[in-house]
PyMOL commands that place a pseudoatom at each C-alpha (Angstrom):
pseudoatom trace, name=CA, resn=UNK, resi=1, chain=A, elem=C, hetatm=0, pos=[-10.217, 20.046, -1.938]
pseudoatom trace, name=CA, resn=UNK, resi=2, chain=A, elem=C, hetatm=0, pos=[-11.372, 23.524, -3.361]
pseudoatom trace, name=CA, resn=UNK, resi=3, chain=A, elem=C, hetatm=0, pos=[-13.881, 25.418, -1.379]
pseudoatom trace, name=CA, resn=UNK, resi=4, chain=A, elem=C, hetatm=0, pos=[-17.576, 24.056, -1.790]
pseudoatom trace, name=CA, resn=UNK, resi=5, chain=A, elem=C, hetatm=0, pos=[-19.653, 26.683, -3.216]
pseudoatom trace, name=CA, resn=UNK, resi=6, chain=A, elem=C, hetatm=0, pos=[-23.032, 27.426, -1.687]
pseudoatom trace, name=CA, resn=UNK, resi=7, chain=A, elem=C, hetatm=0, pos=[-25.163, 25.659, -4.564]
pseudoatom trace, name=CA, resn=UNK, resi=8, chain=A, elem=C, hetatm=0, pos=[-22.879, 22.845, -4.093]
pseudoatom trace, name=CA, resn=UNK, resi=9, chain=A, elem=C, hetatm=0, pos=[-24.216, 22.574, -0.097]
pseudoatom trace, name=CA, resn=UNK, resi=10, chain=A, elem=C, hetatm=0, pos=[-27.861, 23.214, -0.738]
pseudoatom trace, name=CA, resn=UNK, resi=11, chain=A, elem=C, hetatm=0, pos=[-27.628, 20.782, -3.282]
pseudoatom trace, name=CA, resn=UNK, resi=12, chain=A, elem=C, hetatm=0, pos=[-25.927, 18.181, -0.622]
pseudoatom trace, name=CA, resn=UNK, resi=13, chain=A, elem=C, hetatm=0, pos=[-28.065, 18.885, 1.636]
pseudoatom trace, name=CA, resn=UNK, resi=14, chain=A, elem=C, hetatm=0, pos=[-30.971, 18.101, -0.180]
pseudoatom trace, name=CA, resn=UNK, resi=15, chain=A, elem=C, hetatm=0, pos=[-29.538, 15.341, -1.411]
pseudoatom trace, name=CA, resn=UNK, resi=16, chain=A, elem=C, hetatm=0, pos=[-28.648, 13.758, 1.748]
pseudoatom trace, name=CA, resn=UNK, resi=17, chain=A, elem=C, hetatm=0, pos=[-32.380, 14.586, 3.222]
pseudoatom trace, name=CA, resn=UNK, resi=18, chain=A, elem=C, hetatm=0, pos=[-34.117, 12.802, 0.130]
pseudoatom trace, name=CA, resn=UNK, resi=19, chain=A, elem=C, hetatm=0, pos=[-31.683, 9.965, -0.173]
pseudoatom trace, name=CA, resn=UNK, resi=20, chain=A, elem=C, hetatm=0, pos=[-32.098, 9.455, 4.412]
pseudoatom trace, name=CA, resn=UNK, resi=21, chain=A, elem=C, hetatm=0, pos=[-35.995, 9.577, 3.235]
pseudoatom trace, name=CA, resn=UNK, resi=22, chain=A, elem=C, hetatm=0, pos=[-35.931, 7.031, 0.577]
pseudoatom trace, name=CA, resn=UNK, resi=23, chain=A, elem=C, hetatm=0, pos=[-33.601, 4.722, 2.938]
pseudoatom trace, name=CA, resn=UNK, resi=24, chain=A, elem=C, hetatm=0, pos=[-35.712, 5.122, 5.446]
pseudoatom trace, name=CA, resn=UNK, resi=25, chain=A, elem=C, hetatm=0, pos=[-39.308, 4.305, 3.390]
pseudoatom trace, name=CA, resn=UNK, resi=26, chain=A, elem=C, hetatm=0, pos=[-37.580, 1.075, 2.719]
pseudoatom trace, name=CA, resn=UNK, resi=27, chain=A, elem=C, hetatm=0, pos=[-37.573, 0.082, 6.371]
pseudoatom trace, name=CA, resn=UNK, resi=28, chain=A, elem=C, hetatm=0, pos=[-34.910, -1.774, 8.366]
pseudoatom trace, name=CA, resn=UNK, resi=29, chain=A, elem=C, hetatm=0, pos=[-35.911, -4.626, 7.384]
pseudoatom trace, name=CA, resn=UNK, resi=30, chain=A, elem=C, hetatm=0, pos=[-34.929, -4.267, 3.569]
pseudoatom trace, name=CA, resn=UNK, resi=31, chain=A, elem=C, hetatm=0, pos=[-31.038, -3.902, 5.419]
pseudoatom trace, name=CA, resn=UNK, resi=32, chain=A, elem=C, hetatm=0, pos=[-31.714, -7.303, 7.797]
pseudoatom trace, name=CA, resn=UNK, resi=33, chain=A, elem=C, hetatm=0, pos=[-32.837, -5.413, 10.581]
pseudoatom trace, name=CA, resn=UNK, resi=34, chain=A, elem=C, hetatm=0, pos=[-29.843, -2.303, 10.406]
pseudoatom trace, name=CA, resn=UNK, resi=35, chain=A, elem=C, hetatm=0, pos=[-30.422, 1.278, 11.080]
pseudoatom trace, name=CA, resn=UNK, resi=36, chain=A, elem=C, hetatm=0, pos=[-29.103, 2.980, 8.484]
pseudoatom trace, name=CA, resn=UNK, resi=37, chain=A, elem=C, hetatm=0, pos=[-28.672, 6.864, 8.480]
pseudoatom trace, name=CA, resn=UNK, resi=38, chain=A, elem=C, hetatm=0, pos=[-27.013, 9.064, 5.267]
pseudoatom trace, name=CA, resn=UNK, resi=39, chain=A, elem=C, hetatm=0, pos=[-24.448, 10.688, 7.579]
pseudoatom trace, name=CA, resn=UNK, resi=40, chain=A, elem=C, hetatm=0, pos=[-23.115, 13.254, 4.935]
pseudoatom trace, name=CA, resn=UNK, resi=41, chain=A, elem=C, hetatm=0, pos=[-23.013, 13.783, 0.887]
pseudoatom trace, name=CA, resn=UNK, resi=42, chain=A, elem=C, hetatm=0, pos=[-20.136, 15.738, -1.253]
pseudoatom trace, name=CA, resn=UNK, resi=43, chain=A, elem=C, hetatm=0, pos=[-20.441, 16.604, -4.622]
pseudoatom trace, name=CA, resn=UNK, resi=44, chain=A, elem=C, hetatm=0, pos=[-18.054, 17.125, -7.669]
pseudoatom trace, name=CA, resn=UNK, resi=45, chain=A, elem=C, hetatm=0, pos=[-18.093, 20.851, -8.561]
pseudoatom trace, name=CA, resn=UNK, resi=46, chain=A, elem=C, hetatm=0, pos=[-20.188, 20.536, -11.470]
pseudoatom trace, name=CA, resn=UNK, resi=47, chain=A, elem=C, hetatm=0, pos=[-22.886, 18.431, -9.774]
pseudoatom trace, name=CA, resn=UNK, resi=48, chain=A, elem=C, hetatm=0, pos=[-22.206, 15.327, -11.831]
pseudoatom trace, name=CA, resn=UNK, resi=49, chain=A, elem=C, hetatm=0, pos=[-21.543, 13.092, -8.963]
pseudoatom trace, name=CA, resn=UNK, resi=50, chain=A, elem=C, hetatm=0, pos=[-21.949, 12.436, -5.324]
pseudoatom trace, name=CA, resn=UNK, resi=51, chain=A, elem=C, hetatm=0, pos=[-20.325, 10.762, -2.783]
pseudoatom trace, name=CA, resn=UNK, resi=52, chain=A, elem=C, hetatm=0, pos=[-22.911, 9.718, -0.039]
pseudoatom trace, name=CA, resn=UNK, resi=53, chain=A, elem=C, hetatm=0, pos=[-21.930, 8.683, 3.279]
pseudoatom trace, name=CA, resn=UNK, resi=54, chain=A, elem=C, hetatm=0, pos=[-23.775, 6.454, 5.386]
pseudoatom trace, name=CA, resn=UNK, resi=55, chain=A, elem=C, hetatm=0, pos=[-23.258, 4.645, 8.942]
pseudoatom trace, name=CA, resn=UNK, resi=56, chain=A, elem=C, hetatm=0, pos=[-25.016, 1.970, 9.848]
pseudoatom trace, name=CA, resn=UNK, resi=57, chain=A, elem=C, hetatm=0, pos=[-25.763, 0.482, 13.174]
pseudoatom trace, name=CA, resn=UNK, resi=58, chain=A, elem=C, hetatm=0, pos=[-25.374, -1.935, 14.419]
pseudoatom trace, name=CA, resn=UNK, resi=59, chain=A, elem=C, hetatm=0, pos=[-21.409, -1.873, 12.628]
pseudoatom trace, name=CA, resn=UNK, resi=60, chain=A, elem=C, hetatm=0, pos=[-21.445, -5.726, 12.643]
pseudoatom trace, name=CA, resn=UNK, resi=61, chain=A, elem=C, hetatm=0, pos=[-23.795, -5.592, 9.912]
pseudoatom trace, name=CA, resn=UNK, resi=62, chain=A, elem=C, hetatm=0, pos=[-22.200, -2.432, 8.013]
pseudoatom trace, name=CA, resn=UNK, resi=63, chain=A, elem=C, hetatm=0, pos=[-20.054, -4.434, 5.264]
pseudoatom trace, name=CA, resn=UNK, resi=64, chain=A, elem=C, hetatm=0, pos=[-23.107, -6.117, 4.366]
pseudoatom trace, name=CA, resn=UNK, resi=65, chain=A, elem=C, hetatm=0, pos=[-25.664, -3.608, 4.340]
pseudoatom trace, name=CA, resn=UNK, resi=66, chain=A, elem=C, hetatm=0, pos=[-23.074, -1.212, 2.565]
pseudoatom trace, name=CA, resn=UNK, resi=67, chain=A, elem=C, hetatm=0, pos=[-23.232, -3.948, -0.503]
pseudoatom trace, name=CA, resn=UNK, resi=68, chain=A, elem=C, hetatm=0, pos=[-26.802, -3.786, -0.429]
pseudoatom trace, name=CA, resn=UNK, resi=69, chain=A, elem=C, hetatm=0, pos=[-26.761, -0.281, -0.834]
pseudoatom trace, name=CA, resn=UNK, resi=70, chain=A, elem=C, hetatm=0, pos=[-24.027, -0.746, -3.539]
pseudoatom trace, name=CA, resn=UNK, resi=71, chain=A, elem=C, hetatm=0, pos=[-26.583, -3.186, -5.228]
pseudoatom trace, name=CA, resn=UNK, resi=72, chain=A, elem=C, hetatm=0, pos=[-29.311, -0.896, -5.741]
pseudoatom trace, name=CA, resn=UNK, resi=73, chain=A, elem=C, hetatm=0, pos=[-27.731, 2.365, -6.185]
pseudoatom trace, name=CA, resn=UNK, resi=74, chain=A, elem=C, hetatm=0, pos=[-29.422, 2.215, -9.820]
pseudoatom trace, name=CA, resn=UNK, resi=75, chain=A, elem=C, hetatm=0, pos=[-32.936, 2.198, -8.196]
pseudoatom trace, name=CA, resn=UNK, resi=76, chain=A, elem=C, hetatm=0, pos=[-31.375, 4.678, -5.662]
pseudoatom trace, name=CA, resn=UNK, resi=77, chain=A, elem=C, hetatm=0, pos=[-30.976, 6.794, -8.062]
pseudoatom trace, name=CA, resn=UNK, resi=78, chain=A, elem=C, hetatm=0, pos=[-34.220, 6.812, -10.043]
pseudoatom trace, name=CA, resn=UNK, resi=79, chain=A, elem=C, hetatm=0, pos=[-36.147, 7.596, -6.666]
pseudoatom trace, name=CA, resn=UNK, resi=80, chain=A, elem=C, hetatm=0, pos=[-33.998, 10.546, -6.100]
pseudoatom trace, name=CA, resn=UNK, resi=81, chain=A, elem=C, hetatm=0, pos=[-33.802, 11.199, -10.002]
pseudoatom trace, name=CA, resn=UNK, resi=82, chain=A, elem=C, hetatm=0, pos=[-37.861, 11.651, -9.294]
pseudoatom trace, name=CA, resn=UNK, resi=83, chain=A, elem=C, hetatm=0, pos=[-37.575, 13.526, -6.223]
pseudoatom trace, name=CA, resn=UNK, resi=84, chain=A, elem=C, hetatm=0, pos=[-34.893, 16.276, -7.802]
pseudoatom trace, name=CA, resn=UNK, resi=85, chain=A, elem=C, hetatm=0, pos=[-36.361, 16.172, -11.494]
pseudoatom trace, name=CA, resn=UNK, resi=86, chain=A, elem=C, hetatm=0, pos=[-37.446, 20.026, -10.747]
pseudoatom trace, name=CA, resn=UNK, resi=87, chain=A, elem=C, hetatm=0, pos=[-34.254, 21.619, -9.229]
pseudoatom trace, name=CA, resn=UNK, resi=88, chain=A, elem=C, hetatm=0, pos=[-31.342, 19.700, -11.130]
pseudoatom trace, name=CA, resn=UNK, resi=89, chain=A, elem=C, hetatm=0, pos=[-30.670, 19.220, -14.700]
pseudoatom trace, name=CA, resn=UNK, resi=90, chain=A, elem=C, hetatm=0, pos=[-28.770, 15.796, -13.918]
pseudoatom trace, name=CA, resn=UNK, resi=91, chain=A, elem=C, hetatm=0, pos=[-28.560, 13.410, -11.264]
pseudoatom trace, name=CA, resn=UNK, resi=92, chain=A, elem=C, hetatm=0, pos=[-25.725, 12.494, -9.642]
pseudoatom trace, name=CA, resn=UNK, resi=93, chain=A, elem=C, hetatm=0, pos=[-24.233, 9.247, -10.381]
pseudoatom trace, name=CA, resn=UNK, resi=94, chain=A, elem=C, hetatm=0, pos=[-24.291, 8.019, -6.510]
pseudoatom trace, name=CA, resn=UNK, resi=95, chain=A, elem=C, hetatm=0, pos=[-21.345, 6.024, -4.529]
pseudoatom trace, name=CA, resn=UNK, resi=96, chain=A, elem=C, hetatm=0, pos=[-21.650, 5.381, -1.012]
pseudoatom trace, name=CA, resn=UNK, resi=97, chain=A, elem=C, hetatm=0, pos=[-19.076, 4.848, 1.574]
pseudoatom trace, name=CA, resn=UNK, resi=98, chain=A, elem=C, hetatm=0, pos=[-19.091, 3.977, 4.918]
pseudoatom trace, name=CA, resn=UNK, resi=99, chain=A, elem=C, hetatm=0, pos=[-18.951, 6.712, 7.730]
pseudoatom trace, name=CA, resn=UNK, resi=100, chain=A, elem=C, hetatm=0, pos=[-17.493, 4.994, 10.442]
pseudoatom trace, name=CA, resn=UNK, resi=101, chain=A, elem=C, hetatm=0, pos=[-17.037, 8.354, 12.613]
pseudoatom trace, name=CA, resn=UNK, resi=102, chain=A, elem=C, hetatm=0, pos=[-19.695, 6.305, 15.197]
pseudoatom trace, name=CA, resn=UNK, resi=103, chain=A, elem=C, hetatm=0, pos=[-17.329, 3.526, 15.593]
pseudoatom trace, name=CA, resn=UNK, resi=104, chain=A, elem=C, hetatm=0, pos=[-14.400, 5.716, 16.081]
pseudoatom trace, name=CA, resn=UNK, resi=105, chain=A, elem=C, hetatm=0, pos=[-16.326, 7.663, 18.914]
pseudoatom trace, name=CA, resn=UNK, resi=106, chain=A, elem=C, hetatm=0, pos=[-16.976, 4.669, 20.542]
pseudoatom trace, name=CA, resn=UNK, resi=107, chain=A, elem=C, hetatm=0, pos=[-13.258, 3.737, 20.013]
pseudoatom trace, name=CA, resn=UNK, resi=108, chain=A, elem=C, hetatm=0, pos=[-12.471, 7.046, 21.532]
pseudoatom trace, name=CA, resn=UNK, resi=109, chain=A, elem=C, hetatm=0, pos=[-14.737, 6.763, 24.397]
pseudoatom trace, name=CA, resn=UNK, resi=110, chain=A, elem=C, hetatm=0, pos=[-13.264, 2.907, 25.297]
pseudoatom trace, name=CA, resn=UNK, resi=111, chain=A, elem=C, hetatm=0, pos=[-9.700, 4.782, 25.248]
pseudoatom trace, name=CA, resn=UNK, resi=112, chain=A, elem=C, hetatm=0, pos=[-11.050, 7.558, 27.826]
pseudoatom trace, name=CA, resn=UNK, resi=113, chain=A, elem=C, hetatm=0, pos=[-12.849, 5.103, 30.292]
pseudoatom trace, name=CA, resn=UNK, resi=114, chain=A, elem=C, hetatm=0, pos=[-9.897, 3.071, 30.506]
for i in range(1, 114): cmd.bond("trace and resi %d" % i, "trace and resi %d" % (i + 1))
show_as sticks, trace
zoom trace
């Protein structure tokens, strides 16, 4: 992957604060009772999309709050489509994966102990 230019982060970043902020305003209980938290977001080059990454806890739930998240990506993106109107031309088109970086930790952690 080609070096991320410094528009390209500020843009992530901002990204990834607003779409952790509209998450979040939903409440846990709109993803049955999961904490979810936008981990990390990458974008193409030219801005056009953006590949969010979230992890949600507990992991039991993840497959099934990811496919929530899947579900309403359209309304997703009309939130953040309001909240970036002034600063970008076009919104992202938005895909979300799972950051499972927590569970491998944990994985890592088990390993050590034993």
């Amino acid at each position: 992957m080609e070096q991320e230019n410094t528009r390209q982060l500020k843009v992530a970043r901002q990204i990834q604060k607003d779409l952790a902020e509209i998450i979040r305003g939903k409440g846990m209980a709109a993803y049955d009772g999961a904490l979810v938290s936008v981990s990390g977001v990458k974008l193409s080059p030219d801005l056009s999309s953006a590949r969010a990454y979230v992890s949600i806890f507990p992991s039991s739930k993840a497959e099934a709050v990811l496919k929530k998240i899947e579900d309403e990506t359209p309304r997703l993106r009309g939130e953040l489509g309001r909240r970036v109107a002034k600063q970008l031309r076009i919104v992202p088109e938005l895909s979300f994966f799972l950051d499972d970086s927590l569970d491998y930790v944990e994985h890592i952690d088990e390993l050590l102990k034993k």
